[in-house]
N, C-alpha and C positions, 0 to 999 in steps of 0.2 A: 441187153447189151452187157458183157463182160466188163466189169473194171480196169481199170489201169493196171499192169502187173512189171513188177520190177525185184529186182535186187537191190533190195537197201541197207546202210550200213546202220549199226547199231550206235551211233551219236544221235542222241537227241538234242530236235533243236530250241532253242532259247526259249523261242515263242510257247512250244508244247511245254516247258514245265510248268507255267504258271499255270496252263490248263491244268495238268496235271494236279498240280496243288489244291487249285478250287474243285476238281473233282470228289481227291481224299477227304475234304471238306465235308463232303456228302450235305451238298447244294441245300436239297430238299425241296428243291422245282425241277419238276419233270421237264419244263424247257430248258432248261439250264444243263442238265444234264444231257438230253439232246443234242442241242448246239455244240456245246464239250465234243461230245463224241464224232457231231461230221468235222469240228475244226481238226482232232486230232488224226481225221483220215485223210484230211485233205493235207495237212505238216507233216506228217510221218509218213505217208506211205503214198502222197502222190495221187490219190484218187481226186478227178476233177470234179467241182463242187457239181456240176451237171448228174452227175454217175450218184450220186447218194438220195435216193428216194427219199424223203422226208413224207410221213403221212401219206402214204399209199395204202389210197382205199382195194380192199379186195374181198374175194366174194362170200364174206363172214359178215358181214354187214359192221367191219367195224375196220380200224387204220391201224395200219405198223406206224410206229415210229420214226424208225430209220430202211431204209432197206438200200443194202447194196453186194452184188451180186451173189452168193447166195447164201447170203446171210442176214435173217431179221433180226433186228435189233427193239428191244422195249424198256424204256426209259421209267424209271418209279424214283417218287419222293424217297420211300424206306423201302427196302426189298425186302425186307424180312417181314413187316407188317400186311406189303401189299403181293406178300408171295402167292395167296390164294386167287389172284387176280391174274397174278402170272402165269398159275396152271391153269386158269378155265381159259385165257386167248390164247397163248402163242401157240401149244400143241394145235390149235383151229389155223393159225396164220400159216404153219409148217407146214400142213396138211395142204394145204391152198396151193401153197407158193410150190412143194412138189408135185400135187396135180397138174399144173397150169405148165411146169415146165419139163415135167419127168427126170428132176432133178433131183438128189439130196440138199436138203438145207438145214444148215443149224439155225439156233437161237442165242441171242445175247438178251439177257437181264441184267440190269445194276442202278444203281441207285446212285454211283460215282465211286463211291471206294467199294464198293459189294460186286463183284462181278461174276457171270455165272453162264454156263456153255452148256445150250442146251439142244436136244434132239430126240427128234420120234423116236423109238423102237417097238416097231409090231403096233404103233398106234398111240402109245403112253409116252409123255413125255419125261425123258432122262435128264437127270443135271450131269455130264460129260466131266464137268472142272470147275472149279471156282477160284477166287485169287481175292485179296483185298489188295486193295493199291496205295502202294507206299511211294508218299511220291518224295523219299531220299533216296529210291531206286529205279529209276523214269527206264531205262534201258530192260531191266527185267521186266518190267509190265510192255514195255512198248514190245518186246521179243514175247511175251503170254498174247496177247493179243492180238499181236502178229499171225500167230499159228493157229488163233479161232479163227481169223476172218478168212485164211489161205486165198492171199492176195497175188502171190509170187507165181511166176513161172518155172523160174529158178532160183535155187538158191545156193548160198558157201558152201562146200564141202567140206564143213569141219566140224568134228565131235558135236560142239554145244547147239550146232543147226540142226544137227541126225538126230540128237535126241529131243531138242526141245518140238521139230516138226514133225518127227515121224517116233517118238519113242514109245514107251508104254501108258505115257500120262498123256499124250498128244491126242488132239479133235480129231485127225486124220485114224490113230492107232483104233481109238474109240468106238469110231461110226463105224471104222470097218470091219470091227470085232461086233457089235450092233447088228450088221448087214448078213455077215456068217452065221451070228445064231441063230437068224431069222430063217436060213435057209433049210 
């Protein structure tokens, strides 16, 4: 089932910054960091809490974290320390989550302020982007993150959307430069 998809504006709301805050934090519980992330999808972008997979088993013989539409999400204490963890599953959960749908899908990694966009090419997996998350600028991260998850059907027609969605740093610009070389 597709996500909820909308046009949303760039005010964050109340509730999300403390998330935010305990994020930047960098928790250092993989649940903690988890929950953060479905609350901040269900305040900011409207996904109902139904729509975000928590722990879906699939046929790697191990669980995503988060999964919501086509985008796996994997939550770490330290991403830096547990980054060797991150390369042996999520290229396997990618892999799955595109067989099973004949879909493209990216990966999210973070640790709460470590965030990182990931994706197959040709089999291996790529880091797309990264960002730390400051949370005195809840609006710049909620718009980066925005454009990993490509939740929207549509969106503003204004400068800072065309480049943060579609520009040369963007997940969409990325994968489809990814999908080209491949060819």
């Amino acid at each position: 089932m597709e996500p909820a998809r909308i046009v949303r504006s760039m005010t964050v709301k109340a509730e999300s910054l403390g998330i935010l805050r305990h994020l930047a934090s960098k928790p250092g519980e993989h649940d903690a960091v988890k929950a953060d992330f479905r609350e901040l999808l269900i305040l900011e972008f409207d996904v109902p809490r139904a729509e975000v997979h928590l722990e879906t088993r699939i046929e790697v013989k191990s669980r995503t974290d988060a999964l919501i539409g086509r985008t796996v999400f994997e939550a770490k204490r330290d991403l830096i320390r547990e980054w060797d963890d991150v390369e042996r599953k999520v290229p396997d959960y990618l892999a799955n989550r595109e067989a099973e749908t004949g879909e493209p899908f990216v990966g999210i990694a973070s640790d709460g302020r470590l965030w990182r966009v990931l994706a197959l090419d040709q089999g291996k997996l790529v880091k797309i982007k990264e960002t730390n998350l400051n949370p005195d600028k809840p609006e710049e991260f909620i718009a980066w993150l925005d454009g990993a998850l490509a939740l929207k059907v549509s969106l503003p027609p204004d400068p800072a959307t065309v480049r943060i969605e579609l520009g040369g740093d963007s997940v969409a610009f990325r994968t489809a430069e990814m999908a080209l070389r491949g060819l």
